[in-house]
N, C-alpha and C positions, 0 to 999 in steps of 0.2 A: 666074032669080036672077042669072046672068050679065049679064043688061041693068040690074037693081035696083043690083050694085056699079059696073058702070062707070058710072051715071047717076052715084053717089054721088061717086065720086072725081074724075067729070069738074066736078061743079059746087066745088068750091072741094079741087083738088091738094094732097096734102098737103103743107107748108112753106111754100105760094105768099103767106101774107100774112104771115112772119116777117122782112119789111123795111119801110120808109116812103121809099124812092127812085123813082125812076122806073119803074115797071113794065118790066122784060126789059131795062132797061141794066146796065153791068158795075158798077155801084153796090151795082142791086138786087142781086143776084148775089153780089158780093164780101160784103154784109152778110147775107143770109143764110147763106152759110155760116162767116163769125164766130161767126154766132148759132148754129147748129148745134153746131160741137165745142165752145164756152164753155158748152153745158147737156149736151151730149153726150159730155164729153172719150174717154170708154172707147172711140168708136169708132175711134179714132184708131190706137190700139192693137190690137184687133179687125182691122178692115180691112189694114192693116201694107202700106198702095199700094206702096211701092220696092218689095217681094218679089217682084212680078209684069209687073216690067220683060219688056217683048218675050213677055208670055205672052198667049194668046188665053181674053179674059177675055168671062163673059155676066153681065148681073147683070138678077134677076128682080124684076121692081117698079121700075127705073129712077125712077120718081118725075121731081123737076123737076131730077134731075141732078147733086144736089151730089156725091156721091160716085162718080158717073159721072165726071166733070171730073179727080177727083183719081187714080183710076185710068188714064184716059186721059193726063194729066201724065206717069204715068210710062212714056210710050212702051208703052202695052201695045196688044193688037189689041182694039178693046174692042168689045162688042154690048149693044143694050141694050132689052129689052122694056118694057113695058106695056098692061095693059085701059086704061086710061086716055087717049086719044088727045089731050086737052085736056094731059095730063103730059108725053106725047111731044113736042108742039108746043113745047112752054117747053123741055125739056130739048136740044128740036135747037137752036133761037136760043140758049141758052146757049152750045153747043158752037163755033156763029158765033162769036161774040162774044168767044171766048178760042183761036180758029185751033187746034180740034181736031179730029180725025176719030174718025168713031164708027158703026155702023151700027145702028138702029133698027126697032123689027120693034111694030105694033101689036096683040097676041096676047094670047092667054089662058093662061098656062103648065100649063095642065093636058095641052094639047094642041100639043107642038113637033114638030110633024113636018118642018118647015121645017129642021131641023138635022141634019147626020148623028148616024147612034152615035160616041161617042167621039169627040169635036169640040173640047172645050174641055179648058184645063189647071186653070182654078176657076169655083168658081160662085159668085154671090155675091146674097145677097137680104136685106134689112134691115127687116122689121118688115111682111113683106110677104103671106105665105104660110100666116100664119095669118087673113086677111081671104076666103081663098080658099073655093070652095063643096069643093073634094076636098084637101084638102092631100095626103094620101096620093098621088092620079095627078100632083100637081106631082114630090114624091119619087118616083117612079117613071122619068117620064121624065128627070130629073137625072140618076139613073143611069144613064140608056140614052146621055142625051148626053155626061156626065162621061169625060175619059180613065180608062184604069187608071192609078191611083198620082195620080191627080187629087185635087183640093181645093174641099170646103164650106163654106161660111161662111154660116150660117144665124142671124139672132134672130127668136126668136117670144117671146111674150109669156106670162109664167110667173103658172102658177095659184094657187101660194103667194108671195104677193106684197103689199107694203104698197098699191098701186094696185089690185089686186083686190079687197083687202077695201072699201077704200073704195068704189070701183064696186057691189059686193054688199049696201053700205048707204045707195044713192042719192047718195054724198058723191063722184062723180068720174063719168065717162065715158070709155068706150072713146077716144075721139079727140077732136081740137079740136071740130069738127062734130058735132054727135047727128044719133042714129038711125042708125050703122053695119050694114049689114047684115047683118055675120058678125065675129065676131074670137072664136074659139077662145084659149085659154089651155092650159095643159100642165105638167105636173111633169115633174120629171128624168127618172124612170122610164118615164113614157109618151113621151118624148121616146128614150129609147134602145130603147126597143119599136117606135116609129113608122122612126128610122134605122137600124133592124137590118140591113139590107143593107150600110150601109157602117161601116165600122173607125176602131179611133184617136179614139174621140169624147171631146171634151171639150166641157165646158159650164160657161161661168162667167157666174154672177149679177152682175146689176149694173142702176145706174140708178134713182135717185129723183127724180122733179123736187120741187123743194126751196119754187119761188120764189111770188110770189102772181101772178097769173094776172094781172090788169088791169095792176100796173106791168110784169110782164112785156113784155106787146104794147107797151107803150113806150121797150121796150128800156130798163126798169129793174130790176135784178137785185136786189131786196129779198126775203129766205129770209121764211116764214112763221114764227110765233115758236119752235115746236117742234121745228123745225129749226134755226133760227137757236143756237140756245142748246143744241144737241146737241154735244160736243167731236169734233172731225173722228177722231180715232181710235175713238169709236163709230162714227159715222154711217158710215165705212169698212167697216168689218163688218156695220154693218145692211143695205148695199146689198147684200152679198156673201149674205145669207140673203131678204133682202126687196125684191129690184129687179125691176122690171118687165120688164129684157131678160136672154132666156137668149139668150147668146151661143154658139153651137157649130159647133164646127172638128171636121168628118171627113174623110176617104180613101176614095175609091174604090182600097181594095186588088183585087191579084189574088183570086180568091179561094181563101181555102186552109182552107176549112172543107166536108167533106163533108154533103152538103145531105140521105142517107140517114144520118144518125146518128139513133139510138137511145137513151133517155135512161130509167131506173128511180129511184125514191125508195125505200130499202127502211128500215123503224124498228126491226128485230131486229138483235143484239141493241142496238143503239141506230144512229142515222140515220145513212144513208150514202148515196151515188149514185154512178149507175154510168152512165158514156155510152160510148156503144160504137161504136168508126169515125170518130169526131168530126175526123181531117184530113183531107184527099183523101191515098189511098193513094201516091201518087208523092212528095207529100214524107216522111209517115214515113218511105218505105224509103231514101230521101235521109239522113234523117236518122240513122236506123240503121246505112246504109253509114258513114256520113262520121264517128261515135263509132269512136275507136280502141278496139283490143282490152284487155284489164285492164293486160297488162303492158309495155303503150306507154308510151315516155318521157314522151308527152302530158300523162300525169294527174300529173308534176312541178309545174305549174301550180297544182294544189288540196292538198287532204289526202288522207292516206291513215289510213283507223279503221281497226288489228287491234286485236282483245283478246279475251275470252271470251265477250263480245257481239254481234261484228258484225263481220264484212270487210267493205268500201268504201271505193273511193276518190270523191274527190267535189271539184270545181268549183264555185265560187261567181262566179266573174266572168266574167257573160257576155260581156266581149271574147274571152273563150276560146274560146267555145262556137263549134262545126263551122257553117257559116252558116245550112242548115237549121233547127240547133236554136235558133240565137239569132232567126230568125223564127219557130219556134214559142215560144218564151218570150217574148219582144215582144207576141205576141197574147195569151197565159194573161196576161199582167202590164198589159194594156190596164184602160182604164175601161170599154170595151164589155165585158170577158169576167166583169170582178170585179161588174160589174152583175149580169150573169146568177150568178153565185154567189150574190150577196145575194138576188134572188129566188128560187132552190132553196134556199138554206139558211135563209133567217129572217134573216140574220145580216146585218145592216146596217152604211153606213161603213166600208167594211172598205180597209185599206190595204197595199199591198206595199211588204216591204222590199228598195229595188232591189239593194241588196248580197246578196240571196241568201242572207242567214248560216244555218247551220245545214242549207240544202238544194243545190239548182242542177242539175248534172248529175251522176249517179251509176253507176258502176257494183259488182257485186258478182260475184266469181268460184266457176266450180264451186265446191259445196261451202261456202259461208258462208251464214248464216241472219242474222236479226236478232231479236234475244230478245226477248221479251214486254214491254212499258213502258208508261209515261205518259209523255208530250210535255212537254218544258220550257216552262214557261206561259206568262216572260217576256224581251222584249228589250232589254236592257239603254242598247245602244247606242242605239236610237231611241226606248226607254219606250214600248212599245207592249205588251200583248198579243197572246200569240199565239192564231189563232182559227179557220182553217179551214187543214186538208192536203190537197194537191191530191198527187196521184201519175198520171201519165203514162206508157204505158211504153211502149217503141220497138221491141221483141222478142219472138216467143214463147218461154216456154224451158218445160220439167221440172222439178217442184218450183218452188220460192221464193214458193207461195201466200203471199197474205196471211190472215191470223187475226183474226179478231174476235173477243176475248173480252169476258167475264162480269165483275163486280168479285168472282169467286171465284178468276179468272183462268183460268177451263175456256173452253175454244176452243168457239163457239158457232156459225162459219160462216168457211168456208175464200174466195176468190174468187184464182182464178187468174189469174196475169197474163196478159194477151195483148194483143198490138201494137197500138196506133192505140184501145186505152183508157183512159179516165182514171176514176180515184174519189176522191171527194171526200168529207172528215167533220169535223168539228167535232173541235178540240183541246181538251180537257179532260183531269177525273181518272176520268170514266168509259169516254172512249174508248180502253181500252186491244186493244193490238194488237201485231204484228209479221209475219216471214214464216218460212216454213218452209224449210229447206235445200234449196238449190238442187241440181239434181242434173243438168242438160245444161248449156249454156253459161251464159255470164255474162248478169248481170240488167242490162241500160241500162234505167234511169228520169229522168225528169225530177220532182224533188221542190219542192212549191212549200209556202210559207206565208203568208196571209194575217191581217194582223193589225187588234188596235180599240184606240182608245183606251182603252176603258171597260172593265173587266173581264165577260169572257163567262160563262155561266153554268156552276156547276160546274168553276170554274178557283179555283185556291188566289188569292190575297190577294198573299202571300208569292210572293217570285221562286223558285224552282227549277230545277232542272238534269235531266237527263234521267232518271227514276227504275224504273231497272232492276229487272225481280219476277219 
């Protein structure tokens, strides 16, 4: 298969005939990549070449160099592969041609052994890697070579998309050329399942070519009529749900997710989950250390709730937060982590409110409980629903279980709290809950809430406030 794609891309490079100049002079060159960001503008944005001044950059699939060029422009150390050796050849005379230096490797990225571990500060691959026979062993070795606190930049080609349906109905083709040998496509979700090793993911839609194909290759830009007569404030939004390129930006973080964690879905008396150990234990107790005692000047900063309901003081702004915690909350408040929420819970779209209101960091002192409730449904300030409660806790202590009750409001299943767990449940009128009086030291938790646009099930209409029973 590795000889069927390199045959393929070496017989006609992708981009190689989007000019009418001279074949490999600074004409050709300079119009194709006109042609390029004038159909492609998002990459331009994507890419963001200044960022990576003086960093050692690799990018996989090199192609015939345009965005190799512009990386190297900006003074970066730059490398650049390809199966394609006929892609290599053009992309080196390019590099002639405009007095850059570049190093060049004719390989198959499934397999970089040519690289140390941890070699580079980004990686960069553009529409590349989903042509590949493993994509996975491409992601794999990225990480091997990626620094920590390194940088991804990855587009593959997304499977709900207005180009995919057409393709699915004979009405388009994977690339300029037919007969590609491989081009995988991918949803969001299997796209945060495939980069689950690395953190910080983002992924934004985009990209429809618009124009008709034959005045195209003429370098004439006339929209097909349905396009044409689409008002750019739709078609802006169309691209954002129906473009052919998922763009995604991740981090090779350290890692600070414990890889023996343990995870339960339990539906008595209604659904909850439980993961147990979920950070590497050095930073919990980091993190535990580093939260002041109840009656530290510290918690000045937030609120403090007495009344007949609940002692706590409590933090919403995480510039507050001890550094530990504010790297653990960074990760709970990621799109990588709220992904994994949405597949344990059902509960789709879900978004955090980065102001924290209502949770953040908390503590409660010997002797306070929190009384039996329902969850305040809605957020006022951002209009959102609220819809899943994360609770994290950083201590073990005596007492302060949590209660799961019945809508008779009989306690149904107690779960203790203990360090380095988190449970998570759906915000409604049937999940009522609280905890039981504390009775050794004080409670540190991290309280989070995750919110939807649309109202969740079993959630009032009507906005309400927190309804004590």
């Amino acid at each position: 298969m590795e000889n069927e794609i390199k045959t393929y891309w070496n017989k006609k490079p992708c981009n190689s005939g989007h000019s009418q100049n001279l074949f490999l002079s600074k004409e050709y060159f300079d119009e194709i990549t006109k042609k390029r960001y004038f159909v492609e503008p998002h990459i331009l944005d994507f890419c963001d070449f200044k960022k990576y001044n003086n960093k050692k950059i690799l990018e996989i699939g090199c192609g015939i160099g345009t965005d190799a060029i512009m990386f190297a422009q900006e003074n970066c150390e730059y490398y650049g592969i390809d199966l394609s050796d006929e892609s290599l050849e053009i992309t080196k005379q390019r590099f002639k041609i405009y007095n850059l230096n570049g190093k060049f490797y004719n390989i198959n990225a499934e397999k970089m052994d040519i690289f140390e571990d941890n070699f580079f500060d980004m990686i960069y691959s553009f529409g590349v890697i989903h042509h590949a026979e493993n994509p996975e062993k491409i992601l794999d070795e990225i990480y091997r070579i990626l620094k920590p606190n390194g940088e991804l930049k990855v587009m593959l080609y997304a499977k709900q998309s207005w180009k995919k349906m057409m393709i699915d109905n004979n009405l388009d083709q994977y690339e300029a050329q037919s007969g590609c040998p491989i081009a995988f496509t991918y949803t969001k979700n299997e796209i945060y399942q495939m980069f689950n090793k690395f953190s910080n993911i983002e992924i934004k839609q985009n990209h429809i070519f618009t124009y008709k194909v034959d005045l195209y290759k003429k370098n004439i830009y006339e929209k097909v009529d349905y396009f044409k007569n689409m008002p750019d404030e739709i078609f802006n939004e169309f691209k954002k749900q129906m473009g052919w390129h998922l763009c995604i930006t991740c981090t090779k973080d350290i890692n600070i997710i414990n890889k023996h964690q343990t995870q339960k879905i339990y539906n008595f008396p209604w659904k909850h989950i439980e993961i147990n150990d979920f950070f590497i234990e050095e930073l919990i107790d980091n993190a535990n250390n580093e939260i002041p005692d109840f009656n530290d000047k510290y918690w000045n900063n937030g609120k403090h709730f007495i009344n007949e309901y609940t002692n706590k003081k409590e933090i919403s702004d995480i510039n507050f937060f001890p550094q530990s915690v504010k790297k653990i909350t960074e990760y709970l408040i990621s799109t990588t982590f709220i992904n994994k929420i949405e597949n344990l819970t059902g509960i789709y779209d879900l978004m955090i409110d980065k102001n924290l209101y209502g949770g953040g960091l908390t503590i409660s002192p010997k002797g306070a409980k929190l009384n039996k409730h329902i969850d305040f449904n809605f957020n006022n300030d951002i209009k959102l629903y609220r819809a899943i409660n994360l609770i994290l806790y950083f201590n073990d202590i005596e007492g302060g279980e949590f209660v799961l009750c019945d809508k008779n409001i009989d306690i149904q299943k107690i779960i203790k709290p203990i360090k380095n767990n988190i449970l998570i449940f759906a915000s409604n009128n049937n999940t009522i809950h609280g905890f039981n009086t504390i009775i050794s030291n004080s409670r540190k938790s991290l309280n989070l809430w995750y919110y939807t646009k649309t109202k969740p099930l079993y959630v009032d209409y009507m906005p309400h406030k927190t309804i004590w029973l």
